[in-house]
GUVEX-568457 format. One line per field, with one value per residue (C-alpha): residue number from 1; y, x, z. Coordinates in steps of 0.5 Angstrom, whole numbers, plus 500, padded with zeros to 3 digits. Example, Ala and Ser with C-alpha at 12.3 -4.5 7.8 and 13.67 -1.06 7.14 Angstrom:
BEGIN
seq = c(1:2)
v = c(491:498)
u = c(525:527)
w = c(516:514)
END
This chain:
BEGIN
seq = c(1:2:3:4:5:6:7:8:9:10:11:12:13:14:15:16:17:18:19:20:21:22:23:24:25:26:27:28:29:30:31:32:33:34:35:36:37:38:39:40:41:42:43:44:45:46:47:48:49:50:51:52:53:54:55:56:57:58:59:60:61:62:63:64:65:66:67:68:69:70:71:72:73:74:75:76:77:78:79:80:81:82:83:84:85:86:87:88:89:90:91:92:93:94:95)
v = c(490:487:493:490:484:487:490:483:479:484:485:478:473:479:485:490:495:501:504:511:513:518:517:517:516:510:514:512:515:522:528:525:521:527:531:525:524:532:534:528:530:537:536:529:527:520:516:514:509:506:503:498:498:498:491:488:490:488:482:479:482:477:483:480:487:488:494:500:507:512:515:521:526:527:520:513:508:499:496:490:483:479:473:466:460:458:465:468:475:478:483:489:495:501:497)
u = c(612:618:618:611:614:620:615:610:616:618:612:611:605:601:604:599:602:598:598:596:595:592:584:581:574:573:572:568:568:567:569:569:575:579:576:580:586:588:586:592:597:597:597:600:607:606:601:596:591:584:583:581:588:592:589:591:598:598:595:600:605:602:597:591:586:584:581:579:578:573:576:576:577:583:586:584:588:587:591:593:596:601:596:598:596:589:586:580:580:575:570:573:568:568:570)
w = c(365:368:373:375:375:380:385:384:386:392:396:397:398:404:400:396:391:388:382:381:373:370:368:360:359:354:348:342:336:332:336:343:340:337:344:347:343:342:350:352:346:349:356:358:356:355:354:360:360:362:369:365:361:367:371:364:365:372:372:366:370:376:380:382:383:391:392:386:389:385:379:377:371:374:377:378:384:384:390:387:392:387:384:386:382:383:385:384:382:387:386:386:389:384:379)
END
């Protein structure tokens, strides 16, 4: 939180910063949830999150989403510009 707030700060009023994570599916329950969860133990050394989870961290780090690329299996990437009081948190194409 405190880096996004660093990067937020740093790019300034016309800045953009995109975050590039590595995708999971939203997961229910059952063997979808253990196929989920075993698959990111064996293979990613730290947890990584939904696109969902990752326009929550930045928006309380002061990002508002700009523009949301596909995602893939593999990865997902939002652009976001540092929100300023009173914005409107766009439509976000892909999303």
């Amino acid at each position: 939180m405190a880096i996004l707030r660093r990067v937020a700060e740093a790019a300034g009023p016309d800045g953009r910063v995109l975050l590039a994570e590595i995708n999971l599916p939203e997961t229910g329950t059952g063997l979808a949830a253990a196929d989920t969860a075993l698959r990111v133990a064996a293979t990613v050394p730290v947890p990584a999150r939904t696109v969902e989870a990752v326009k929550d961290l930045a928006g309380r780090a002061g990002l508002t989403p700009t523009w949301q690329g596909p995602v893939t299996p593999v990865r997902s990437v939002v652009e976001f510009s540092p929100a300023v009081a009173g914005d409107r948190v766009p439509e976000v194409a892909g999303a």
